[in-house]
C-alpha positions in Angstrom: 197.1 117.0 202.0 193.9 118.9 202.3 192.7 119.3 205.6 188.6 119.3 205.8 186.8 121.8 208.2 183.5 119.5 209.4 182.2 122.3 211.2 181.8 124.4 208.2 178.4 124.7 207.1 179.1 124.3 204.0 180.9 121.4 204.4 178.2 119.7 206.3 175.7 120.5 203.2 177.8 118.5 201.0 178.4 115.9 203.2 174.5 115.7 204.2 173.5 115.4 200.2 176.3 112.5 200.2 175.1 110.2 202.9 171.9 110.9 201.6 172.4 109.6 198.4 174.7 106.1 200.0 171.7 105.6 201.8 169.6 105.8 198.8 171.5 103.3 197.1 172.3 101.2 199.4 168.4 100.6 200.2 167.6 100.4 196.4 170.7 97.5 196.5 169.2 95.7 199.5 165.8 95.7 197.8 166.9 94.3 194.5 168.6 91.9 196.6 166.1 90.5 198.9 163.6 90.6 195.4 166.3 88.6 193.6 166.5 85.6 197.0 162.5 85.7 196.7 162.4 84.8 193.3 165.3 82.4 193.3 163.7 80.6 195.9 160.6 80.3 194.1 161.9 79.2 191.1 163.8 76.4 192.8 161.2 75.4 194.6 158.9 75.2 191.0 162.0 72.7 190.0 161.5 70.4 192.7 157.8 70.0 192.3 158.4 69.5 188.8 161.1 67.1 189.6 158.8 65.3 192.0 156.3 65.1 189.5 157.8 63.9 186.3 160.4 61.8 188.5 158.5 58.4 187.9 158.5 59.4 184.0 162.4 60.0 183.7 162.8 56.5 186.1 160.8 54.7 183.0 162.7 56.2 180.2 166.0 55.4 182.0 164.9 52.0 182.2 163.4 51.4 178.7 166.7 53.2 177.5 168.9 50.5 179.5 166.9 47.5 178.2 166.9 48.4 174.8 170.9 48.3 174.8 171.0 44.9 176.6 168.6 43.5 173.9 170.7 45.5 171.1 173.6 42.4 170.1 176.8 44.7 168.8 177.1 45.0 165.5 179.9 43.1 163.6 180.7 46.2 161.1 182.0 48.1 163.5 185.7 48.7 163.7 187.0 47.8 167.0 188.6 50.6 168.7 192.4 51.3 169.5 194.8 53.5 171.1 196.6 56.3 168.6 200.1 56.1 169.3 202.5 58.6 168.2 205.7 56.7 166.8 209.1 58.2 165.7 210.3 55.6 163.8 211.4 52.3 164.6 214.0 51.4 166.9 216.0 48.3 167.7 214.2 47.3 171.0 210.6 48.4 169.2 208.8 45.3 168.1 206.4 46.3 165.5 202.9 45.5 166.5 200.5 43.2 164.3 197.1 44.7 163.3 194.4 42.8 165.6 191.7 44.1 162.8 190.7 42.4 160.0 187.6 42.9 157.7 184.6 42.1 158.5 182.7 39.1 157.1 179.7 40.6 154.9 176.4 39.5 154.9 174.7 36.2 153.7 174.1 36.5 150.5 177.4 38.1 148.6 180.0 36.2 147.6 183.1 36.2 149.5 186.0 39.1 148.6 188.5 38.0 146.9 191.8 37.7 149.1 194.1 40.8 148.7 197.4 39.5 147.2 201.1 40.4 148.7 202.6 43.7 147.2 205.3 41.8 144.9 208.4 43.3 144.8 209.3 45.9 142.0 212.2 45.2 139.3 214.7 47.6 139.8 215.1 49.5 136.1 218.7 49.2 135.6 220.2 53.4 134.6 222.3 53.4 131.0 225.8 55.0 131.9 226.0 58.4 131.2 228.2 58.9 127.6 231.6 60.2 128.4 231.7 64.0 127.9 234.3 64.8 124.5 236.0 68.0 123.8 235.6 69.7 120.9 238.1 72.6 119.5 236.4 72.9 116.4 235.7 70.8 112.9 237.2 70.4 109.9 234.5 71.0 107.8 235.6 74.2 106.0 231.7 73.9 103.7 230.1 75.5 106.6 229.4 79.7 106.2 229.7 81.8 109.6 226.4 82.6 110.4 225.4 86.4 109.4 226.3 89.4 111.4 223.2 91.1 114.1 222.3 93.9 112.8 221.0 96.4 115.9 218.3 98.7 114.8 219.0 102.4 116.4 216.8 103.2 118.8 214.1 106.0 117.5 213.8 109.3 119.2 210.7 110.0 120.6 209.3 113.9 120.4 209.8 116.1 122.9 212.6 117.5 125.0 215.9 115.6 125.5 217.5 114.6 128.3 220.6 116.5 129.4 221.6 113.2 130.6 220.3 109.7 132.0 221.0 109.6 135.4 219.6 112.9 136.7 215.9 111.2 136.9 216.4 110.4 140.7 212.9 110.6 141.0 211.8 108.2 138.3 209.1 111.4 136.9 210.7 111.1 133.5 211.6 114.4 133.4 215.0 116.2 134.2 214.8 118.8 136.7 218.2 120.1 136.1 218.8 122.8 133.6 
């Protein structure tokens, strides 16, 4: 594309300022990065002194933490734990499973729950028949009196302008832009 003259002076100015500053900034990087590896270093080094020293305090703890679940006996109020299984219905080859959980037994003390009784089977309530639907053409009561005529009451005119007609508010400004 371009084709750079190197042995123009001014050329060699820009390109002097240039490596001047990469060189710049490449030092600045390399001594950020040799302060970083120095302070890493020390700081993993303050670990494992620290590590060293508080190693025979963590071994206890571990140790008092393991003994004191051996001695803890599980407790019988807790639910055991099981699998949750998505199911889609039931299918011929599908055996249902039994529930393995029961209640637990309370404490000494109470008196035994009473034992939860079978569901018993609903009554099915038995639907009247619908009555037969009967035409009707009209009675032959001539008593009755035809119920009295609606009157309508006419619609009062507001002030103002008229319309020319109904259907040239396209606009919905209620007012009629044709003349």
């Amino acid at each position: 594309m371009f084709e750079i003259d190197y042995s123009d002076p001014e050329v060699r100015r820009i390109l002097a300022s240039y490596e001047d500053v990469t060189a710049r900034f490449e030092s600045a990087a390399n001594e950020i990065a040799i302060e970083y590896r120095e302070q890493n270093e020390k700081i993993e080094e303050e670990h494992r002194q620290l590590t060293e020293e508080n190693r025979e305090f963590y071994e206890r703890l571990e140790a008092e933490k393991r003994q004191a679940q051996e001695e803890q006996a599980p407790s019988p109020w807790t639910a055991p734990q099981r699998e949750t299984v998505l199911s889609f219905g039931e299918f011929e080859d599908e055996q249902p499973k039994q529930d393995a959980w029961s209640t637990p037994t309370p404490p000494m003390g109470f008196p035994p729950p009473p034992p939860i009784p079978d569901p018993v089977p609903e009554a099915e309530a038995f639907r009247e028949a619908a009555p037969e639907p009967v035409m009707k053409f009209g009675s032959f009561d001539d008593d009755e009196e035809p119920a009295p005529p609606v009157r309508q009451q006419p619609q009062a005119q507001s002030g103002g302008r008229r319309r020319a007609r109904e259907d040239d508010d396209d606009d919905m400004s209620g007012q009629s832009w044709l003349r």
